[in-house]
Every structure is written in C-alpha cells, then in structure tokens.
N, CA, C and O atoms as a GROMACS GRO file, in nm:
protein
  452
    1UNK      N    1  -0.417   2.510   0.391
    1UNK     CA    2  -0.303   2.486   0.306
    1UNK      C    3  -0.327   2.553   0.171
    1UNK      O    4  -0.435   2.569   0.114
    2UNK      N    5  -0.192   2.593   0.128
    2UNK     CA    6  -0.222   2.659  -0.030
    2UNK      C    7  -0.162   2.608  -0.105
    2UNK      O    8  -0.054   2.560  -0.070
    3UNK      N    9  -0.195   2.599  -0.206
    3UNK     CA   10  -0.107   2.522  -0.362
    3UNK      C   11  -0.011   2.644  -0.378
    3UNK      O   12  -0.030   2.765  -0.384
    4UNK      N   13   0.117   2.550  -0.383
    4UNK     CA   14   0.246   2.618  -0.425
    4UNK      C   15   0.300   2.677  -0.318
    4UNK      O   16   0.380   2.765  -0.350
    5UNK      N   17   0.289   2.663  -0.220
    5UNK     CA   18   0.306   2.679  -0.069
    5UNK      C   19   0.401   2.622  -0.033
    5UNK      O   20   0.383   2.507  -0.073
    6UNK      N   21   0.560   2.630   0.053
    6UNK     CA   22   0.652   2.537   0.089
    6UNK      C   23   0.581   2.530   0.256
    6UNK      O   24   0.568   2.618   0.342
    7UNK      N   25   0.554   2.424   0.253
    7UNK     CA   26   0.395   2.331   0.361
    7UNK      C   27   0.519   2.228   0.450
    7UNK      O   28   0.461   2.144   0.518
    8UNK      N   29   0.653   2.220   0.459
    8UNK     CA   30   0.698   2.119   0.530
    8UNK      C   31   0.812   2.108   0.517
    8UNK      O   32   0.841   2.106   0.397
    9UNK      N   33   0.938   2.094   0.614
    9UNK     CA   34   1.064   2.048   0.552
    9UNK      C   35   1.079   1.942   0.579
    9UNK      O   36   0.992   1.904   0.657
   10UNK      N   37   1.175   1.840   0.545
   10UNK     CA   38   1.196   1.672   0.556
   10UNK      C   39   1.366   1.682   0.619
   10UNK      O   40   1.437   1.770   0.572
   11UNK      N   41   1.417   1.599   0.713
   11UNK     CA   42   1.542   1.608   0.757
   11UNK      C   43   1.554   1.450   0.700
   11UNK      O   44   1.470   1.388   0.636
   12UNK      N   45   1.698   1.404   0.748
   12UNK     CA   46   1.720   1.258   0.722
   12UNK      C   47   1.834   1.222   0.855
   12UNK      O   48   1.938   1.287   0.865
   13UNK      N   49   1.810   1.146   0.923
   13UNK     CA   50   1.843   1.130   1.072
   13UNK      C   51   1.880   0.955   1.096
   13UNK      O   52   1.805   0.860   1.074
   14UNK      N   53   2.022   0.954   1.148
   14UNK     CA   54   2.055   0.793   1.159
   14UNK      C   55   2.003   0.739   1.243
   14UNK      O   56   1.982   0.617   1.244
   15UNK      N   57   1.953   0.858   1.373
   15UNK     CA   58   1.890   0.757   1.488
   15UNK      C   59   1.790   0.896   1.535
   15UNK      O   60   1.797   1.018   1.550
   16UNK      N   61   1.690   0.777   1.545
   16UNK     CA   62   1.587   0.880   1.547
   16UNK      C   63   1.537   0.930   1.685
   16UNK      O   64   1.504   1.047   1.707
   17UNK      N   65   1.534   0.820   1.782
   17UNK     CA   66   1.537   0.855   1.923
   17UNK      C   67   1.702   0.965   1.991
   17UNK      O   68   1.721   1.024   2.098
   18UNK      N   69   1.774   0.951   1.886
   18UNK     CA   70   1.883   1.062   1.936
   18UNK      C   71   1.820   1.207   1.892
   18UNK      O   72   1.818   1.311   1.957
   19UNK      N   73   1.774   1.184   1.777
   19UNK     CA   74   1.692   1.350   1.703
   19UNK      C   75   1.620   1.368   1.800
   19UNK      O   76   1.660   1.471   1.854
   20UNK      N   77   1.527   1.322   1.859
   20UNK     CA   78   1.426   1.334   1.945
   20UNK      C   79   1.476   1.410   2.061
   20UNK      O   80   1.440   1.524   2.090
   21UNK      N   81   1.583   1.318   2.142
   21UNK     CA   82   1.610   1.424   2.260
   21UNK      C   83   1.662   1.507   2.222
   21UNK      O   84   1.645   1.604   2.297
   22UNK      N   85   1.754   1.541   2.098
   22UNK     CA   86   1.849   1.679   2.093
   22UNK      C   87   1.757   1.793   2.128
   22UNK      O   88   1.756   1.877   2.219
   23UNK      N   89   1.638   1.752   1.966
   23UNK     CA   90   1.561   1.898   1.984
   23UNK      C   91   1.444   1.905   2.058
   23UNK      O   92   1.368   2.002   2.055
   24UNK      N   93   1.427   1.794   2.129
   24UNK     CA   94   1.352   1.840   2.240
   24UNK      C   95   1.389   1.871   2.346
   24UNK      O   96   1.299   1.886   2.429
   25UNK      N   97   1.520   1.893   2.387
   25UNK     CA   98   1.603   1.935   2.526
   25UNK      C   99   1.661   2.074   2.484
   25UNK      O  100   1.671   2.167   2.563
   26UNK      N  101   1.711   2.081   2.314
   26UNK     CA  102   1.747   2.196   2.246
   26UNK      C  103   1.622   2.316   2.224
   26UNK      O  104   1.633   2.438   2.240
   27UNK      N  105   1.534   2.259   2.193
   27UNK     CA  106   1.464   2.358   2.118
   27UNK      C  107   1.298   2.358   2.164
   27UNK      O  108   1.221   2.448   2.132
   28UNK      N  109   1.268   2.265   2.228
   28UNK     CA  110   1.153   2.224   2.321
   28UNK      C  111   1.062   2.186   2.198
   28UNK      O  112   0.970   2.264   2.173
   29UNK      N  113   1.080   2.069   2.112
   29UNK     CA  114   1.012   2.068   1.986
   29UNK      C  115   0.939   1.924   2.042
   29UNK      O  116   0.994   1.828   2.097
   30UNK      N  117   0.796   1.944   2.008
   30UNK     CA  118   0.715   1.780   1.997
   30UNK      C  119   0.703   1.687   1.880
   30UNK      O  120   0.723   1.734   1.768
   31UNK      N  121   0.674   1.569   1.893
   31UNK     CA  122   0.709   1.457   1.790
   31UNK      C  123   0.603   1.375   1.854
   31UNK      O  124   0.568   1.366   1.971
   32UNK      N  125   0.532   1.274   1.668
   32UNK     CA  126   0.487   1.206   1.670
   32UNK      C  127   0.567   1.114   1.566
   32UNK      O  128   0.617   1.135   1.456
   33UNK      N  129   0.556   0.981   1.666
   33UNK     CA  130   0.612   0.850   1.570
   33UNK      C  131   0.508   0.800   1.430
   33UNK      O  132   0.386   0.802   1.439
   34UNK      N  133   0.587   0.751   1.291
   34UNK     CA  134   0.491   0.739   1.221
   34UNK      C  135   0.532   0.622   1.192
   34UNK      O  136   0.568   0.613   1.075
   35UNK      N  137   0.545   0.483   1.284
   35UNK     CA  138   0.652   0.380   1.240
   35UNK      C  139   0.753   0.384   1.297
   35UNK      O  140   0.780   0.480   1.370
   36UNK      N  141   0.831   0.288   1.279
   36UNK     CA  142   1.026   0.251   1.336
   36UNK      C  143   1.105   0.352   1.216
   36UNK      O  144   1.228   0.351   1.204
   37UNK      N  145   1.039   0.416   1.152
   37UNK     CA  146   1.158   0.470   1.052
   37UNK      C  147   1.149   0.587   1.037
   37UNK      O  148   1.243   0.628   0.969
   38UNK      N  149   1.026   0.730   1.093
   38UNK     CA  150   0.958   0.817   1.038
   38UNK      C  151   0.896   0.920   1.171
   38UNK      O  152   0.797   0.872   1.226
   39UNK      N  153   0.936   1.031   1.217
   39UNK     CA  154   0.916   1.123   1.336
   39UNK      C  155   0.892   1.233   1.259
   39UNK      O  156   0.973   1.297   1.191
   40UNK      N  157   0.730   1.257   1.280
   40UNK     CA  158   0.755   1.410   1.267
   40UNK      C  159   0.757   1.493   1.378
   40UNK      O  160   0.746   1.443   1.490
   41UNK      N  161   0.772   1.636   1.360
   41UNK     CA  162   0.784   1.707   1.470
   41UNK      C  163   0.694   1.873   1.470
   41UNK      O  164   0.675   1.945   1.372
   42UNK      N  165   0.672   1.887   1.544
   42UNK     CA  166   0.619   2.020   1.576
   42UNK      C  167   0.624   2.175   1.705
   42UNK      O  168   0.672   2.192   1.817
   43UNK      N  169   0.576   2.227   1.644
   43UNK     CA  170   0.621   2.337   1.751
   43UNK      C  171   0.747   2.369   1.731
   43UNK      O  172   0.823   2.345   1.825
   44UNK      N  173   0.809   2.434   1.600
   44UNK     CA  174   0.906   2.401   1.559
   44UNK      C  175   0.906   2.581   1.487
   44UNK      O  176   1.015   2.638   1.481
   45UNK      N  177   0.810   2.637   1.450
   45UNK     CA  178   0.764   2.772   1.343
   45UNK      C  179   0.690   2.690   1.181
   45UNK      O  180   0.595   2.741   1.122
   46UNK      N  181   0.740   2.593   1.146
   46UNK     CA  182   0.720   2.522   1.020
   46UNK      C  183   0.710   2.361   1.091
   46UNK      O  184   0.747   2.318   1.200
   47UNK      N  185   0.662   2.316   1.010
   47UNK     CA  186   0.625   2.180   1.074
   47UNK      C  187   0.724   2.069   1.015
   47UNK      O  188   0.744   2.088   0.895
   48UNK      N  189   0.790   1.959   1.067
   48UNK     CA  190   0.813   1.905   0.921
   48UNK      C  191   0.819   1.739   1.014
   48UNK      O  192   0.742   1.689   1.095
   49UNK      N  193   0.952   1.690   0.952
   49UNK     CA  194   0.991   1.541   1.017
   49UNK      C  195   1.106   1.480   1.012
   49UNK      O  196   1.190   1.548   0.952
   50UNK      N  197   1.149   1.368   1.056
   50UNK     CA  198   1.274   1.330   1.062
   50UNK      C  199   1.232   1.169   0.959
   50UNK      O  200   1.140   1.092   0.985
   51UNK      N  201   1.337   1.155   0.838
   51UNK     CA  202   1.292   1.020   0.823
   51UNK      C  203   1.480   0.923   0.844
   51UNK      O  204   1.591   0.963   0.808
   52UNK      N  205   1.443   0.802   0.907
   52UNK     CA  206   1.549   0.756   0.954
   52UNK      C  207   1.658   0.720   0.800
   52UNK      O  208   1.605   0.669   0.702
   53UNK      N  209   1.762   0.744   0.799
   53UNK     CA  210   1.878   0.641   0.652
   53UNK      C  211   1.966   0.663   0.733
   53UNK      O  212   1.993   0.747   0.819
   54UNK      N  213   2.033   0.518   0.663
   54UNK     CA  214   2.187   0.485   0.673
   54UNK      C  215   2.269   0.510   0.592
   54UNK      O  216   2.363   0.435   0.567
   55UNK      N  217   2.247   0.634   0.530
   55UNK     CA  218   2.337   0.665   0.431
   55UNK      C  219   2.398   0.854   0.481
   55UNK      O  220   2.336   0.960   0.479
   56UNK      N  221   2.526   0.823   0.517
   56UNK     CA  222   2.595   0.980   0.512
   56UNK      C  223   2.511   1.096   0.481
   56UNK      O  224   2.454   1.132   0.378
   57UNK      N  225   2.518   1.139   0.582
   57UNK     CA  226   2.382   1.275   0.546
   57UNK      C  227   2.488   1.357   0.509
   57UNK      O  228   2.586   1.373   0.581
   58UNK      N  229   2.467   1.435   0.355
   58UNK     CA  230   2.551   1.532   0.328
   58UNK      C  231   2.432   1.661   0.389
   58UNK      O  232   2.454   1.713   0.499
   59UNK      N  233   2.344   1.692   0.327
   59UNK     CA  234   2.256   1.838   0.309
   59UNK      C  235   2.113   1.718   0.307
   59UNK      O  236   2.047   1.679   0.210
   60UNK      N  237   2.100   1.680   0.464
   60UNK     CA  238   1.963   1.620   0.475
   60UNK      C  239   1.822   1.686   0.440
   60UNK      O  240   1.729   1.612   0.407
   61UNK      N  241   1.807   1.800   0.446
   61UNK     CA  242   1.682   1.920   0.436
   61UNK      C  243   1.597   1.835   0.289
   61UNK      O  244   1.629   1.781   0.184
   62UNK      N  245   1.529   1.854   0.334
   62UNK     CA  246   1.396   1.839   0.186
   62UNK      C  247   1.247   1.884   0.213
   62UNK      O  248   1.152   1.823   0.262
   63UNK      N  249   1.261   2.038   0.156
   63UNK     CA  250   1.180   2.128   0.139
   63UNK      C  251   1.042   2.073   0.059
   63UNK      O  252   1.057   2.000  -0.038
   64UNK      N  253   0.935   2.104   0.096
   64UNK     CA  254   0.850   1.985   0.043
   64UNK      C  255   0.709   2.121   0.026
   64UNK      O  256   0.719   2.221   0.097
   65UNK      N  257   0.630   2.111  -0.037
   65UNK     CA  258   0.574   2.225  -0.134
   65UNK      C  259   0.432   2.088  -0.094
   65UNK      O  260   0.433   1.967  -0.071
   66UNK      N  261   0.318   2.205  -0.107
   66UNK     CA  262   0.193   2.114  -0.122
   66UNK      C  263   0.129   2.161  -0.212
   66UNK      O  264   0.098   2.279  -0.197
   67UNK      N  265   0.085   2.094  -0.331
   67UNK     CA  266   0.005   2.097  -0.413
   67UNK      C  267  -0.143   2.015  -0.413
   67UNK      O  268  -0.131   1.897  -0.379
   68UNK      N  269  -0.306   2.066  -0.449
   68UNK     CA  270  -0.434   2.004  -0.407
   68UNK      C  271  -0.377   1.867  -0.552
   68UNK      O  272  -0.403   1.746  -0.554
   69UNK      N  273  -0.324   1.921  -0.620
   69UNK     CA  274  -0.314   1.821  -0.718
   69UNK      C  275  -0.209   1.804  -0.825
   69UNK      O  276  -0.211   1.849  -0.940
   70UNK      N  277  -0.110   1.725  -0.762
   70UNK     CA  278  -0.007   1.632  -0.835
   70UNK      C  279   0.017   1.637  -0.942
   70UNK      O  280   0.123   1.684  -0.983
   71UNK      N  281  -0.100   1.578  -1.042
   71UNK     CA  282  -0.053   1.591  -1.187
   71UNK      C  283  -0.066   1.692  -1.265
   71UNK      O  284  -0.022   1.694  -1.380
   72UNK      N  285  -0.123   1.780  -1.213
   72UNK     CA  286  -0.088   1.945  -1.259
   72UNK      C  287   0.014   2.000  -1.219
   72UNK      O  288   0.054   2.083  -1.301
   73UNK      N  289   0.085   1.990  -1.118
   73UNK     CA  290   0.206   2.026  -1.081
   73UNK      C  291   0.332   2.023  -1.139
   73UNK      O  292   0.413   2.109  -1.174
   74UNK      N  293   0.326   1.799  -1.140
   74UNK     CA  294   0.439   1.780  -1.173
   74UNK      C  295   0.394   1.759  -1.332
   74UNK      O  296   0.478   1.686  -1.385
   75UNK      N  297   0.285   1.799  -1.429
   75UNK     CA  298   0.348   1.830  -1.526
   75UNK      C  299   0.352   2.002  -1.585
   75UNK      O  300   0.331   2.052  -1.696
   76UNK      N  301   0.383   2.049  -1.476
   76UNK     CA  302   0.411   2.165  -1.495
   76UNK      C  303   0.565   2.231  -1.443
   76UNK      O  304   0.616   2.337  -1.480
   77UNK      N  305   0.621   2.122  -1.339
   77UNK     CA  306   0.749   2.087  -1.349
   77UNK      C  307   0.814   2.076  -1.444
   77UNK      O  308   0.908   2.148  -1.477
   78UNK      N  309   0.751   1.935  -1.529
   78UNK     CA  310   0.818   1.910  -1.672
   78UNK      C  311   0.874   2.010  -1.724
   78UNK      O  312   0.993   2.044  -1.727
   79UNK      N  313   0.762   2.065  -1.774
   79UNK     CA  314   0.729   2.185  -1.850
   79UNK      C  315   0.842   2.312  -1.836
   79UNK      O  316   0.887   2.381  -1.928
   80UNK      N  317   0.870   2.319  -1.692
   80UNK     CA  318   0.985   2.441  -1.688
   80UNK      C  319   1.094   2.394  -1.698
   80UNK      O  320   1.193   2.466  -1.681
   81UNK      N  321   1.106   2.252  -1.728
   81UNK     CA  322   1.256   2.202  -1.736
   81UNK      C  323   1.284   2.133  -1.603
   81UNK      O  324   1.398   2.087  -1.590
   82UNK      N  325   1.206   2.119  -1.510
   82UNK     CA  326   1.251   2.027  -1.367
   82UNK      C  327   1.246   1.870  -1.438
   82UNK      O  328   1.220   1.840  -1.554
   83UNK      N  329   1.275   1.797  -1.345
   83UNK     CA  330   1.302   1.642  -1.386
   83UNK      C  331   1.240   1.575  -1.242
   83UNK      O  332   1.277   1.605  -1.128
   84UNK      N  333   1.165   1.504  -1.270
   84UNK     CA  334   1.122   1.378  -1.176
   84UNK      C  335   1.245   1.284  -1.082
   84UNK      O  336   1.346   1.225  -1.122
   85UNK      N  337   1.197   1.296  -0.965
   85UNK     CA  338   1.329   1.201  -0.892
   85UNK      C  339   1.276   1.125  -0.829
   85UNK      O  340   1.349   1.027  -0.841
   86UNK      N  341   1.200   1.098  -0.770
   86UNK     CA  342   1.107   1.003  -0.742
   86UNK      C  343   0.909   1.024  -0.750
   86UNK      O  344   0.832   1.099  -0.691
   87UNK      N  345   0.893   0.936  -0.835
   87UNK     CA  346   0.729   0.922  -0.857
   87UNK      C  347   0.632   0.957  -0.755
   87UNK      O  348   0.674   0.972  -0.640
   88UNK      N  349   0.513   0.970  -0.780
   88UNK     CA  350   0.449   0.950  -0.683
   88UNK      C  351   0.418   0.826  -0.635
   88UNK      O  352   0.379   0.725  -0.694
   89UNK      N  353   0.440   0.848  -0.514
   89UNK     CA  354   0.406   0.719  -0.417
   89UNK      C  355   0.281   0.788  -0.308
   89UNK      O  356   0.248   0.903  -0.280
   90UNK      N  357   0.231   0.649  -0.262
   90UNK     CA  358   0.133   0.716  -0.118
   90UNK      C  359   0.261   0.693   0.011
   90UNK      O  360   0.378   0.655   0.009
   91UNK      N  361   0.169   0.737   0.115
   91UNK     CA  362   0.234   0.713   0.220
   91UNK      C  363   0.134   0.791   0.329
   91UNK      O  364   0.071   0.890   0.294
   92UNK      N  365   0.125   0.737   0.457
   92UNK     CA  366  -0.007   0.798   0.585
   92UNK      C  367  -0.010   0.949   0.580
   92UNK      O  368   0.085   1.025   0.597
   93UNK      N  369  -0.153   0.984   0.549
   93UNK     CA  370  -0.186   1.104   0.509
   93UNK      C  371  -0.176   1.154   0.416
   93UNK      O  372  -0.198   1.275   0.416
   94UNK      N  373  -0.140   1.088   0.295
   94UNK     CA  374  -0.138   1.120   0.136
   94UNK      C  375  -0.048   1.067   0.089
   94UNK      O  376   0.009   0.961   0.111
   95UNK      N  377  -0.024   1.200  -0.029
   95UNK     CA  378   0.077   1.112  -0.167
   95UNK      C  379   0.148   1.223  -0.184
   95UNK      O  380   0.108   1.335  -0.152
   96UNK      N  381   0.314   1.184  -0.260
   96UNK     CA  382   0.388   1.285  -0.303
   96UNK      C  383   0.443   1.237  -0.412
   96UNK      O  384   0.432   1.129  -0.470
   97UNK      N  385   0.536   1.383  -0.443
   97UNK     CA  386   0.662   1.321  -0.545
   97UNK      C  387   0.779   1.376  -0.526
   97UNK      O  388   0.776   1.446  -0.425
   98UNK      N  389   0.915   1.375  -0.596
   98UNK     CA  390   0.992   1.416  -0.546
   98UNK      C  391   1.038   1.482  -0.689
   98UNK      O  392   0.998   1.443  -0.799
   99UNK      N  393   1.133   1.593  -0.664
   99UNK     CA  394   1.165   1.640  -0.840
   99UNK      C  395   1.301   1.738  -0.874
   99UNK      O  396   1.296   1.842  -0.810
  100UNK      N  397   1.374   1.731  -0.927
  100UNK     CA  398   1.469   1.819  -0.922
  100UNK      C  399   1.483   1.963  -0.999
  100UNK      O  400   1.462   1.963  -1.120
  101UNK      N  401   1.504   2.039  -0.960
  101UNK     CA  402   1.524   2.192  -1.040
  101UNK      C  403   1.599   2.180  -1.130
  101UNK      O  404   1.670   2.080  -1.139
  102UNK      N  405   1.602   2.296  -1.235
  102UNK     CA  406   1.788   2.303  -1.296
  102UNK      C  407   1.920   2.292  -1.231
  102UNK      O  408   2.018   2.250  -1.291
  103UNK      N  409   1.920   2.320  -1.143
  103UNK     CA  410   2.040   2.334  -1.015
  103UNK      C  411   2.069   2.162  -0.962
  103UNK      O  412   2.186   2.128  -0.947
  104UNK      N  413   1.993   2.093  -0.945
  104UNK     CA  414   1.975   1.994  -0.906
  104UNK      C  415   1.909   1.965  -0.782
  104UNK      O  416   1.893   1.853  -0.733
  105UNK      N  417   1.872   2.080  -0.731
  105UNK     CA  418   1.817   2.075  -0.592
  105UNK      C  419   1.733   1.987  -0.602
  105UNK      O  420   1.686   1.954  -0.711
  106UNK      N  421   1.693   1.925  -0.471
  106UNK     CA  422   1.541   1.812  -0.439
  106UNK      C  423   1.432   1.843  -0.403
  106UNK      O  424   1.443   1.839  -0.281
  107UNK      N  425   1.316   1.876  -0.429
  107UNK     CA  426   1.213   1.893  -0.343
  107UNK      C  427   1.146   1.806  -0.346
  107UNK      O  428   1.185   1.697  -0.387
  108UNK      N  429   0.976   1.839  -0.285
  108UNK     CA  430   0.884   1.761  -0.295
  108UNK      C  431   0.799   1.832  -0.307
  108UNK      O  432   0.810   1.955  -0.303
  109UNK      N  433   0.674   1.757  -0.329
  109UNK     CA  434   0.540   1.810  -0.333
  109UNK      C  435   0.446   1.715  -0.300
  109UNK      O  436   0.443   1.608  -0.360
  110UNK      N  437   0.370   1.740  -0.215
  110UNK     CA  438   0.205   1.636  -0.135
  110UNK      C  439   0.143   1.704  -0.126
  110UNK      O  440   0.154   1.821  -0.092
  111UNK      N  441  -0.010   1.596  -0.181
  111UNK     CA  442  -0.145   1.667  -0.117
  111UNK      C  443  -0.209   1.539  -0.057
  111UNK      O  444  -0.170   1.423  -0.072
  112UNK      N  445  -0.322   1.587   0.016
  112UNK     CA  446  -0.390   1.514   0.059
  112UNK      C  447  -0.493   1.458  -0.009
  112UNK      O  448  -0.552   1.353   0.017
  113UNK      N  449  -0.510   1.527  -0.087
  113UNK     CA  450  -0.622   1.472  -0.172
  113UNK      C  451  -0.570   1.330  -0.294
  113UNK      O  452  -0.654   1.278  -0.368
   0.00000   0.00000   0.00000
C-alpha cells in the first residue's frame, strides 16, 4: 500500500444479500461478510465493499485513499481548505476518516497502522 493512494471504493447498498447475487452472477465478484451490516468484495480490478443504509442512495461511491498516518493527512486536508466530515473512528482492520473537498465531494482515508 502507498500513502496517498486511492486503496478502495465504498458503495452503500439497502440489501446486502441482493448486492451479493447481482455482482456475483453479473460480474463473478467474491465477498466477505464483516457483520449484518458490512460486505466487502473482491476480484473486482480495485477492491472495495458494500456498507448496508436505509437512506436513498443518491451517488453511493466513497472513494477512500490510504494514508500510514491520519494525522498528517487530515491536517494537511485542513490546510488545503478540505473540511472534516466524519472523525476518525476505528473499525476491523483499522481506522479512518472521512473529509470533504472544495466541491463537496466525500472521501476517505485509512491506515492500518
């Protein structure tokens, strides 16, 4: 993995056993469960996951960037004018954050460390 690397995309999916067969009958893609709420998938060209909401998916995608270390990142986000959208939190297999551009776009960023 490299710092500053887009390392993952994130989808947002109402039912997750329906995601499952589409693109695995569509696209011959494998999945591991991470929980009742959380599928990632692979064999895909890019790796990423499905996380389950009940909320209207307008533009589900969330492009997700890996950084070895967080608080150099996101205060270097600051710094160009991005804005924080959600903190870092942990979650299985590390920690992220979430942050918005000038545009308003969403990303993320995780490391493992």
């Amino acid at each position: 993995m490299k710092n500053n690397h887009i390392n993952y995309v994130e989808f947002r999916a109402g039912d997750l056993q329906e995601i499952k067969i589409f693109y695995k009958k569509a696209f011959d893609w494998n999945f591991i469960d991470y929980g009742p709420n959380y599928i990632a998938f692979s064999e895909s060209g890019l790796e990423g996951g499905f996380e389950q909401s009940g909320e209207h998916v307008v533009n589900g995608a969330l492009v997700i960037l890996y950084h070895e270390d967080l608080i150099l990142v996101r205060d270097k986000i600051l710094q160009a004018g991005g804005r924080i959208s959600k903190e870092i939190f942990a979650f299985p297999g590390g920690r992220r954050f979430h942050f918005l551009d000038p545009s308003g776009n969403e990303l993320a960023v995780w490391s493992d460390k």
